[in-house]
MARKOL-710551 format. One record per residue (C-alpha): residue number from 1; x negated, y negated, z negated. Coordinates in nm, 4 decimals. Each point is the difference from the previous one (the first is absolute). Layout:
<sites>
@titi = NUM; px = X; py = Y; pz = Z
...
</sites>
This chain:
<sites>
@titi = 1; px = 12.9202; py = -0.1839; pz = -9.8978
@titi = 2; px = 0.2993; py = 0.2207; pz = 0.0291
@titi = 3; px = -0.0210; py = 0.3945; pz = 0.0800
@titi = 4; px = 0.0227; py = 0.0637; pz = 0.3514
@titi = 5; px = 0.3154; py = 0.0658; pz = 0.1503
@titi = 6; px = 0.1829; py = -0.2068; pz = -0.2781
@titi = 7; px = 0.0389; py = -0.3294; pz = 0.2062
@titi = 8; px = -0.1353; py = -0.3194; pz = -0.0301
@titi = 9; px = 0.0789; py = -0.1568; pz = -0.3438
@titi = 10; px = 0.2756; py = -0.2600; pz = -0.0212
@titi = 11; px = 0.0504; py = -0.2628; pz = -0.2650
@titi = 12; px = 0.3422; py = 0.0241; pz = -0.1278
@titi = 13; px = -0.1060; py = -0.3177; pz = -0.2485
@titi = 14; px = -0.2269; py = -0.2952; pz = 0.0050
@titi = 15; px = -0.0172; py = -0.2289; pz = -0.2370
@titi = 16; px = -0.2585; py = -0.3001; pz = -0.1049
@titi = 17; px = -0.0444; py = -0.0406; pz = -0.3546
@titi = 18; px = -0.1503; py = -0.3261; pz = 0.0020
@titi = 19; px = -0.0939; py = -0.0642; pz = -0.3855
@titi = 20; px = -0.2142; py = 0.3350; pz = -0.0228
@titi = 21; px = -0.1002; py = -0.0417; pz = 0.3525
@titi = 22; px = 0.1138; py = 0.3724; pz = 0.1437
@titi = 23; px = 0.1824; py = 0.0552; pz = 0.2886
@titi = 24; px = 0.2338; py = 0.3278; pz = -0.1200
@titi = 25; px = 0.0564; py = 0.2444; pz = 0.2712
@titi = 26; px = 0.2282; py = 0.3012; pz = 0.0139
@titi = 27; px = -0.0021; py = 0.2557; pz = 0.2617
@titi = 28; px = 0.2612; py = 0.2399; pz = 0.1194
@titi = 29; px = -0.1461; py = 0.3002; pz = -0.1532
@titi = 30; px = 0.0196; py = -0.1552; pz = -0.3238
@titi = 31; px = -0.3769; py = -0.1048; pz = -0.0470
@titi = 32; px = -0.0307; py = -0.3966; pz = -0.1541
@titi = 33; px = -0.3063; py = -0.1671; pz = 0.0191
@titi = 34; px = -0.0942; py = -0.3722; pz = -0.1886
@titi = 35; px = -0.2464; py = -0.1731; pz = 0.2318
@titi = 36; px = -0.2474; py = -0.2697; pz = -0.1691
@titi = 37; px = 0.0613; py = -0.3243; pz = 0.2578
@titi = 38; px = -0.3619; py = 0.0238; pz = -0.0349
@titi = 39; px = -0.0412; py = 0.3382; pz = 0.1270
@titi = 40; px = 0.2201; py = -0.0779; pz = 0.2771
@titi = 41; px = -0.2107; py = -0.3198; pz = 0.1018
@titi = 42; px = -0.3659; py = 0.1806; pz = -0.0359
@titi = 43; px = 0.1614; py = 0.3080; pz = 0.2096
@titi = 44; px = 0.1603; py = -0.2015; pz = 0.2532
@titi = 45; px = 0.0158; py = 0.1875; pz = 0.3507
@titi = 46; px = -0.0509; py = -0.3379; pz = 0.1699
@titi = 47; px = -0.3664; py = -0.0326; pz = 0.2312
@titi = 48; px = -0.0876; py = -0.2195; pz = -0.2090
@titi = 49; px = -0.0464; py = 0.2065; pz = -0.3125
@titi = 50; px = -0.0725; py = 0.3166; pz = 0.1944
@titi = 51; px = -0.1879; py = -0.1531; pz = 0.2856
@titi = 52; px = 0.0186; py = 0.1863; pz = 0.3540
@titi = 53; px = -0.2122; py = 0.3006; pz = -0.0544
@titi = 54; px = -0.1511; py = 0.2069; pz = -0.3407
@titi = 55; px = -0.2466; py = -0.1598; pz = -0.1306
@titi = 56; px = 0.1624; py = -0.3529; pz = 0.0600
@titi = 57; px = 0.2006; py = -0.0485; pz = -0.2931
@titi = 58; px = 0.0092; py = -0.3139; pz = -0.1945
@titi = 59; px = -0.0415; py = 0.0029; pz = -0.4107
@titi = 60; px = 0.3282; py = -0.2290; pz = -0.1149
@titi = 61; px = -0.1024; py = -0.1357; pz = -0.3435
@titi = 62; px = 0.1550; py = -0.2058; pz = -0.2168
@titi = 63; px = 0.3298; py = 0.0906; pz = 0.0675
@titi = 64; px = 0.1086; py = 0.1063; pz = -0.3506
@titi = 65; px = 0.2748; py = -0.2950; pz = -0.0410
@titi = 66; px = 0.1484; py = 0.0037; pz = 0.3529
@titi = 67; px = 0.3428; py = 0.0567; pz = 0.0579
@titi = 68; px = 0.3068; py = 0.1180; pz = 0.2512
@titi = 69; px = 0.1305; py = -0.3598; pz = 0.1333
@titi = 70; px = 0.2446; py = 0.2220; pz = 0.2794
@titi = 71; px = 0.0500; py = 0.3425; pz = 0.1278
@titi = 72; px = 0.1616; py = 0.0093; pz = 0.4020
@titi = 73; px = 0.0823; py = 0.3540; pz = 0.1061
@titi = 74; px = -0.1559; py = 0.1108; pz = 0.3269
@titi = 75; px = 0.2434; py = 0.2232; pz = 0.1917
@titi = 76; px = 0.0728; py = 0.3041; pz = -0.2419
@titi = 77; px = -0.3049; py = 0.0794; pz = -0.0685
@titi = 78; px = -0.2267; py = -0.2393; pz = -0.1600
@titi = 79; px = -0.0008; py = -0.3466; pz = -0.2198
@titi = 80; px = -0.2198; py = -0.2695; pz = 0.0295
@titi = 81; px = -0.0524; py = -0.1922; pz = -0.3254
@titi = 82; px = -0.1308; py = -0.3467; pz = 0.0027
@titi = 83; px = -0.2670; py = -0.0768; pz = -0.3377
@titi = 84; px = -0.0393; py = -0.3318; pz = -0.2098
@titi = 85; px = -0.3224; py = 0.0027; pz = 0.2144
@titi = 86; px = 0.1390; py = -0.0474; pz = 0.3490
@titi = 87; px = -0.0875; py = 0.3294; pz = 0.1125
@titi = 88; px = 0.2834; py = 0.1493; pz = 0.2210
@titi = 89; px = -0.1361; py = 0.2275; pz = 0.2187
@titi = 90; px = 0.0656; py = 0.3472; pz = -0.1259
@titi = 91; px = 0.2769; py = 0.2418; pz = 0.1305
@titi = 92; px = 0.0227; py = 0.2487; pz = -0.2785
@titi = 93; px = 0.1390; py = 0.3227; pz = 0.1467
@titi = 94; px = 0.2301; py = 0.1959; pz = -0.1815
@titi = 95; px = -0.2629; py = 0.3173; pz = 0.0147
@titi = 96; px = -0.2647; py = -0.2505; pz = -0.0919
@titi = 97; px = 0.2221; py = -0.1363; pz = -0.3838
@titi = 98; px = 0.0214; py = 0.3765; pz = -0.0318
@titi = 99; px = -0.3751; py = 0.0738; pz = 0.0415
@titi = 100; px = -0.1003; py = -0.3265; pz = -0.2360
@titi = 101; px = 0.2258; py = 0.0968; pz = -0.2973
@titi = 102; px = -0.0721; py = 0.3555; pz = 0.0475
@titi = 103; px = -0.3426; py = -0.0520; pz = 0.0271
@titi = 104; px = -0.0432; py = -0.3115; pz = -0.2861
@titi = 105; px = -0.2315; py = 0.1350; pz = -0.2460
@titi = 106; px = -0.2395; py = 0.0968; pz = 0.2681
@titi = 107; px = -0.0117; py = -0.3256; pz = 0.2129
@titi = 108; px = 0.0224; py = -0.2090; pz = -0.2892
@titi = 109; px = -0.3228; py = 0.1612; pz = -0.1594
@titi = 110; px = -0.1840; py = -0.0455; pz = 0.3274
@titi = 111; px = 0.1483; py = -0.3563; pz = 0.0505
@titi = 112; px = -0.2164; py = -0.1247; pz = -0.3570
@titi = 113; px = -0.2781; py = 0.2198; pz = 0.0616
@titi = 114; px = -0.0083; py = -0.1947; pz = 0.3064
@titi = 115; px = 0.0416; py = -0.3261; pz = -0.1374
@titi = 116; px = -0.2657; py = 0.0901; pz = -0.3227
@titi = 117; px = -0.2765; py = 0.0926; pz = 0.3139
@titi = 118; px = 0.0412; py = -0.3759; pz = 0.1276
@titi = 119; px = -0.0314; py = -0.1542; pz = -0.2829
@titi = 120; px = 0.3297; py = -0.0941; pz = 0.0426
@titi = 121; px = 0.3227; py = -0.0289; pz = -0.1975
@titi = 122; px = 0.4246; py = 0.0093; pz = 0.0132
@titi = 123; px = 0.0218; py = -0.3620; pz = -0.1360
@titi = 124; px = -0.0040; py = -0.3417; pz = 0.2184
@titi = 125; px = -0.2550; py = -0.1945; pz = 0.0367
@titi = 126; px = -0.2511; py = 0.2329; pz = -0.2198
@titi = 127; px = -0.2020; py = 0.0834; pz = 0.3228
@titi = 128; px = -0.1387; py = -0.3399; pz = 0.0128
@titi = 129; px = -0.1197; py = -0.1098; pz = -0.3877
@titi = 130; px = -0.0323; py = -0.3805; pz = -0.0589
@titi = 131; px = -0.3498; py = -0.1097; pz = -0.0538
@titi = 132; px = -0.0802; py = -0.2202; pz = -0.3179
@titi = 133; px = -0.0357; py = -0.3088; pz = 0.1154
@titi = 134; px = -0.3338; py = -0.2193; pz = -0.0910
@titi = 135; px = -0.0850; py = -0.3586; pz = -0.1529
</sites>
């Protein structure tokens, strides 16, 4: 987050790079961060990822190949970026880009220890193995 007293960060730049799946973002005091669409999606601020209290969160998983279909500005202070997987319900808060790319590494690591504890994984569809089928 920024220092106290500096002001809330602004975005001076936003930009979706759709073939490596980042969503570029450059802030007034010169800091640039490259978001993983995939990042974006797991840390959605939406109640649906984060529930309504701690404690209530939901694990997204396979979400490794989803992308940014549209970004709508809210006011001027937030986006809200539809995903390939019809999720739409995320305001993303300019203090709250700021806080995920500042905070990557960290959340990232705890995102696939997360995932590694369920059993679970980043791809689609790997949560739910075929069965062989018999004669």
């Amino acid at each position: 987050m920024p220092e106290p007293g500096r002001g809330n960060p602004v975005p001076t730049e936003i930009k979706l790079r759709q073939k490596s799946r980042l969503m570029e973002v450059t802030f007034a005091d010169g800091k640039r961060f490259e978001l993983p669409y995939e990042y974006l999606r797991v840390y959605s601020p939406s109640a649906e990822v984060r529930g309504h209290a701690p404690g209530e969160e939901t694990l997204q998983m396979g979400k490794r190949n989803v992308e940014i279909t549209a970004v709508e500005p809210v006011g001027n202070y937030a986006i809200q970026p539809t995903f390939s997987d019809g999720h739409s319900t995320g305001i993303y808060s300019w203090d709250y880009l700021y806080e995920l790319g500042e905070q990557y590494v960290s959340l990232w690591a705890q995102y696939l220890s997360r995932l590694k504890q369920a059993g679970a994984s980043r791809d689609p569809l790997a949560e739910a193995p075929s069965r062989p089928k018999s004669k």
